[in-house]
C-alpha angles and dihedrals in degrees: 000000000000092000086056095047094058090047100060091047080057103054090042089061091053089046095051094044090053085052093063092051088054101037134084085203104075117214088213089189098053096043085045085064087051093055115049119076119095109211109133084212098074089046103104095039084055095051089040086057082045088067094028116132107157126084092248105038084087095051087045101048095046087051086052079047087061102054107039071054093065091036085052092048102051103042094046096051089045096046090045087056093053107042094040126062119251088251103056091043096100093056098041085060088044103052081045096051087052104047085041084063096038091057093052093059093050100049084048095054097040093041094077090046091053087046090058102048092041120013132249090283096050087039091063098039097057104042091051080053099055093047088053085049100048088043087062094046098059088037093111099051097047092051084055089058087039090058089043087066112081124195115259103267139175089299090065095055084047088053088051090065101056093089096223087055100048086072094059126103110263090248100061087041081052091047094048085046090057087036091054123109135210123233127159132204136191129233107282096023123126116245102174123001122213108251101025124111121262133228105153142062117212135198122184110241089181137351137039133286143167146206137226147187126196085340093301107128099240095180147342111232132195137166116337096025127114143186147159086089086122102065093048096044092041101041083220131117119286103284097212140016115246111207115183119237099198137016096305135203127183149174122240130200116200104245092246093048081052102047098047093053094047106041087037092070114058092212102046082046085054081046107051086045084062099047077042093047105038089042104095101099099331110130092211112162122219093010103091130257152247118285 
């Protein structure tokens, strides 16, 4: 029952929509709905209803409405997660969300004045024009972003092996990858010394390594492992020293970039306590060591 009822508000707000364009009476309040909503997206299915004559061309444009809608949608909220750091992610949505309604007011109270300088079909015409042209406007800086956003590639498998990573949504998995540095040893260089303080998270992208204590071996690493989590989670020294075995390469997170993806999920936080609290003298592989 409840499906049948949106369907028919649905098809009474096409209805009513096709009505404005037919009679010389304008409804002011439905075509306002029509128009207020911003998205450049829906701007040349808005000009195309401005020159529709047929009894179709409504219900078509608005279907073509609908799924510029979903296009706009995910590639604004996917874009959004990889551009903007975890921690402002709240108040960018936020500040979206409210220009997005602001913007929805204003197009409600302008549109009745449009409609009466212009018409309905003027009305329609001219504000899917303006969207197109504000789209092009802002064409150079969102091919910049655009250029900002790099493919998954191999870095984001390597970040699904740490286990307190694997719990995390695809998108802040997507953000570390983009967030992650390069760096490359050679056999017998320090990567992290035991007593010093920790910034960085590694993961070993190719090569061998091992760590040590005290000059006890604690355990041999190769591609897919990781280490230096208990200093940052810990806010304490490095715990152990990491020598690499063999020419080594390697991926770093900033520890701030670390620390918000990790504490910011309750079971990849479950999940880091166990590889901390497991680490003294345990030889686990792909959960992270102890340093």
């Amino acid at each position: 029952m409840a499906v049948r009822r949106l369907s028919m508000l649905r098809n009474d707000r096409v209805r009513a929509t096709y009505d404005v364009l037919r009679l010389p009476d304008v409804r002011r309040i439905e075509l306002g709905w029509a128009l207020r909503s911003p998205a450049s997206s829906r701007a040349r299915s808005r000009s195309l209803l401005g020159f529709a004559r047929g009894p179709y061309w409504p219900y078509l444009m608005f279907g073509v409405i609908g799924v510029a809608n979903l296009f706009d949608d995910v590639g604004v909220y996917s874009s959004l997660q990889q551009v903007i750091p975890p921690r402002l992610m709240g108040r960018a949505l936020g500040v979206r969300r409210g220009l997005l309604l602001l913007s929805m007011g204003l197009g409600s109270a302008v549109t009745p004045l449009l409609i009466g300088a212009w018409g309905a079909r003027g009305t329609l015409i001219a504000t899917g024009l303006l969207l197109v042209v504000l789209a092009a406007a802002f064409l150079p800086r969102l091919t910049a972003i655009d250029a900002r956003i790099s493919a998954p590639g191999p870095d984001l498998a390597l970040l699904r092996q740490v286990s307190f990573f694997r719990p995390l949504p695809f998108a802040i998995v997507e953000h570390l990858a983009s967030e992650l540095q390069s760096a490359t040893y050679e056999p017998g260089d320090v990567i992290i010394r035991e007593g010093e303080p920790g910034e960085l998270f590694y993961i070993i992208a190719a090569g061998q390594a091992r760590a040590a204590k005290d000059g006890t071996q604690l355990r041999a690493m190769g591609t897919g492992d990781s280490f230096g989590e208990i200093a940052l989670l810990r806010r304490i020294p490095r715990t152990a020293t990491v020598t690499a075995m063999s020419r080594l390469e390697v991926r770093t997170l900033a520890r701030e970039e670390f620390l918000a993806a990790v504490t910011g999920n309750p079971e990849s936080v479950e999940r880091a306590e166990e590889v901390v609290s497991s680490a003294p003298g345990r030889l686990t592989r792909r959960t992270g060591l102890n340093q």
